[in-house]
C-alpha positions as CSV (number, residue, x, y, z in Angstrom):
1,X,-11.5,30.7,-19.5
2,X,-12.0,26.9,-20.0
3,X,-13.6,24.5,-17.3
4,X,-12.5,23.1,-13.9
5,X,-12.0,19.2,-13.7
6,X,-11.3,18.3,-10.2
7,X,-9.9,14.8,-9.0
8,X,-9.5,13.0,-5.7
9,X,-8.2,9.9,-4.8
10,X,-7.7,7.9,-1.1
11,X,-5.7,4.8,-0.6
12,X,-8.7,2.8,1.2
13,X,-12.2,2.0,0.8
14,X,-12.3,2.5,4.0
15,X,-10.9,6.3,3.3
16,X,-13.8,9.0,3.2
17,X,-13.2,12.1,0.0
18,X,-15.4,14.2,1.9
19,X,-12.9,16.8,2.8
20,X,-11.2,16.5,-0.6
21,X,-14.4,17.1,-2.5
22,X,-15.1,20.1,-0.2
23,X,-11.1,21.4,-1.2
24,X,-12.6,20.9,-4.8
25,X,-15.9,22.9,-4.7
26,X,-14.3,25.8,-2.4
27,X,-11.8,25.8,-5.7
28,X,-14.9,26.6,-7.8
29,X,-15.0,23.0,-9.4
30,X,-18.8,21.7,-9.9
31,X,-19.8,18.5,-8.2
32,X,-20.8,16.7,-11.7
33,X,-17.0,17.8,-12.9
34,X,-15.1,15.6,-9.8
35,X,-13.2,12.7,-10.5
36,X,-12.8,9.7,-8.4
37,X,-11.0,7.1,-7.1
38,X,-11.4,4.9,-4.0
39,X,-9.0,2.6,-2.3
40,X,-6.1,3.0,-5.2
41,X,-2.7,4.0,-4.0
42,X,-0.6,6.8,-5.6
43,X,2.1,4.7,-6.6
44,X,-0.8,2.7,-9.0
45,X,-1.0,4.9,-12.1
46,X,-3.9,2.2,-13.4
47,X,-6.5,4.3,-11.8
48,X,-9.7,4.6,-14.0
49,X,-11.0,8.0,-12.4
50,X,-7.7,9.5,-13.1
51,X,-7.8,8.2,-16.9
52,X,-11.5,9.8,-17.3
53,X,-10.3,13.5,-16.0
54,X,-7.5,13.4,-17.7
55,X,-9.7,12.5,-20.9
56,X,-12.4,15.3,-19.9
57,X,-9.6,18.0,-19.8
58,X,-8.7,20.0,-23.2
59,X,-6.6,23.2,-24.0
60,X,-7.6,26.3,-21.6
61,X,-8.9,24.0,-19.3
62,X,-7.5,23.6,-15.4
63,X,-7.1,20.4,-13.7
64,X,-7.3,20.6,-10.1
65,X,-6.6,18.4,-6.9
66,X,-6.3,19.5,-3.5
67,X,-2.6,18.2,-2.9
68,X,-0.1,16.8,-5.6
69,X,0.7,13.5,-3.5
70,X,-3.4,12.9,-5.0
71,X,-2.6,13.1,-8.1
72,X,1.2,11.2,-8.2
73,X,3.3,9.3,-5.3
74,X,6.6,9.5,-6.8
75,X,8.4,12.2,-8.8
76,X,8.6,10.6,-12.8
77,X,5.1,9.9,-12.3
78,X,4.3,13.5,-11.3
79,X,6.9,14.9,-13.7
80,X,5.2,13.1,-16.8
81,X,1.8,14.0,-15.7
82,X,2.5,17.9,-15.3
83,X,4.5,17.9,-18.7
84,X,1.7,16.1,-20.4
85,X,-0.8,18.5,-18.9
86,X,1.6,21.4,-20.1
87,X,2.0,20.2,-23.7
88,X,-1.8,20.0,-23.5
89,X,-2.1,23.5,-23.0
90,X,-4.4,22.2,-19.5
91,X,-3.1,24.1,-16.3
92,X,-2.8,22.4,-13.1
93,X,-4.0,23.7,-10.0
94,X,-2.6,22.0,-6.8
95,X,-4.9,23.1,-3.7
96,X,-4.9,26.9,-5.2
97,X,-1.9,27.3,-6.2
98,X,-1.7,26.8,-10.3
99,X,1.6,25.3,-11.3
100,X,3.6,27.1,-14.3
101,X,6.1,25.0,-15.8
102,X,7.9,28.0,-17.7
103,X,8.2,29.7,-13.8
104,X,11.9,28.3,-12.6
105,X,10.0,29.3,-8.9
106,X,6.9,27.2,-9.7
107,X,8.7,24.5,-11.4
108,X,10.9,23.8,-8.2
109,X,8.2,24.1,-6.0
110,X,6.3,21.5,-7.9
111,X,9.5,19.1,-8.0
112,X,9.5,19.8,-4.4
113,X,6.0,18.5,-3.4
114,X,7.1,15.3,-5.8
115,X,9.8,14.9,-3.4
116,X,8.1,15.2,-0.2
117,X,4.8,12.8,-2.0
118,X,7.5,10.0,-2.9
119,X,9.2,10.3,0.7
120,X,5.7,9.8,2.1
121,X,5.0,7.0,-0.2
122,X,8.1,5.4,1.0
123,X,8.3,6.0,4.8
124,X,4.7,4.5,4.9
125,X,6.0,1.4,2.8
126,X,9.3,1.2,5.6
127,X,6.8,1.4,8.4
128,X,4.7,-1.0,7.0
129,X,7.3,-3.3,6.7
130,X,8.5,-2.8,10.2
131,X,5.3,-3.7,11.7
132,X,4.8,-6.7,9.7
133,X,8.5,-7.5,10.9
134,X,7.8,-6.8,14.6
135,X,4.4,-8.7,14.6
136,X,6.1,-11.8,12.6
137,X,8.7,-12.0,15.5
138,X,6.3,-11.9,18.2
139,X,4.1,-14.6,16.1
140,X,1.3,-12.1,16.0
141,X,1.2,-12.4,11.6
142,X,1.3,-16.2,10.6
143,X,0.0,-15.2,7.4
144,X,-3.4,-16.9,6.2
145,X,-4.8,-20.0,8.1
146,X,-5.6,-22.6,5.6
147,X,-9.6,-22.8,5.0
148,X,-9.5,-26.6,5.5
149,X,-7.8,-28.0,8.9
150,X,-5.4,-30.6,8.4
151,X,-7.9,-33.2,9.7
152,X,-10.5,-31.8,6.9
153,X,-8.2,-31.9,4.9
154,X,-6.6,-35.3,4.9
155,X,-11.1,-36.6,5.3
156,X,-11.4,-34.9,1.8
157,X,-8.9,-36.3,-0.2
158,X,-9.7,-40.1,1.4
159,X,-13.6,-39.3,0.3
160,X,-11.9,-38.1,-3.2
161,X,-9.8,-41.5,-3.2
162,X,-13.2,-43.3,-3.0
163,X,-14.5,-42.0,-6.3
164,X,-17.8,-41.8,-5.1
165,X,-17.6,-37.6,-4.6
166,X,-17.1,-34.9,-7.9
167,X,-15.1,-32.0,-6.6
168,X,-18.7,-30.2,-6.9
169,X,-19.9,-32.6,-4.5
170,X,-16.8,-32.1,-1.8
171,X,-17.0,-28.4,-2.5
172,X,-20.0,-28.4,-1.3
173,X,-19.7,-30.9,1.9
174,X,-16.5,-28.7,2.6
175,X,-18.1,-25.2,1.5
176,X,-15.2,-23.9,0.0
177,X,-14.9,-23.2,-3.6
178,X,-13.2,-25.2,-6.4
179,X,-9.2,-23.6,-6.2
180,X,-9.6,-25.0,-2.4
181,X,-10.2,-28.5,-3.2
182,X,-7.7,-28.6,-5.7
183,X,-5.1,-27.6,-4.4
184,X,-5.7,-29.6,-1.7
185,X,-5.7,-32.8,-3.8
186,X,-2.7,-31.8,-5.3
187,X,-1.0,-31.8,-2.2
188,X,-0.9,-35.5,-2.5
189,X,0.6,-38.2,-5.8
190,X,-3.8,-39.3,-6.1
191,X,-4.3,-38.7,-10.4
192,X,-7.7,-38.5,-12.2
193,X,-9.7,-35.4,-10.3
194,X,-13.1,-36.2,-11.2
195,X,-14.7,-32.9,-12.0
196,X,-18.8,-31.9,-11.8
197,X,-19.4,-33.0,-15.3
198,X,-18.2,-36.6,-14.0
199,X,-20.9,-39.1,-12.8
């Protein structure tokens, strides 16, 4: 029998893998052989600890997470990872339950859960829409404040118009960083930025 990788994944940083790491050791996977990956949503298949146990994994081995919707947020996505895993001779074990793509039973069970993970995955998005909606109306979201106030704003680009400030010297007096003061100069027709290298 070939080695246990486990992987876990939650959406937040703020998101603790405590219970899914305890899913993984009941399933007999070893502490050192856990994956992981921290504030990265399903949906994002860039996800480096998900890259490093799918590397780690090799024929006879068993790749395990405590729920699909872990491992994939949307059906293609978990589709071509369990084929891959297949053609790699690596089983997949979903919270105990090892998927067998040549089972018909097993095989629509597993489309199943892809279903149910993408539905999730969307819902969430729907809701999260709606509350942004609802909040925008009742002018609860105005989106980010500008880190300079109009009246800061309008006092840095006339010291700017003097030529007597670099835009290190105005980052500094306004303590915000270089983006800031540039796009707050080119909010008005004034040429020739004089950078920190200027005099």
């Amino acid at each position: 029998m070939g080695e246990l990788i486990g992987y876990a994944r939650c959406s937040t940083v703020l998101q603790d893998l405590t219970a899914q790491r305890e899913i993984l050791t009941s399933l007999g996977v070893g502490d050192e052989r856990i994956y992981l990956d921290k504030g990265l949503t399903g949906t994002n298949r860039d996800r480096p600890g998900l890259d490093q146990a799918l590397a780690a994994v090799h024929a006879g081995d068993t790749l395990v997470v405590p729920k699909l919707d872990r491992l994939a947020r949307s059906v293609p996505d978990a589709r071509t990872i369990g084929d891959t895993l297949a053609a790699r001779g690596v089983r997949l074990n979903l919270g105990g339950s090892v998927y067998d793509p040549t089972d018909p039973m097993s095989k629509m069970f597993f489309n199943m859960l892809a279903v149910f993970a993408e539905f999730e995955a969307d819902l969430l998005k729907m809701r999260t829409r709606e509350g942004m909606a609802i909040a925008r109306s009742r002018g609860r979201l105005k989106g980010r404040r500008p880190k300079l106030s109009t009246r800061q704003q309008a006092e840095l680009v006339r010291m700017h118009g003097t030529g007597e400030y670099t835009i290190a010297e105005l980052m500094e007096v306004f303590s915000v960083g270089r983006a800031t003061v540039y796009r707050t100069l080119q909010r008005t027709t004034r040429p020739g930025l004089r950078d920190s290298t200027d005099g």
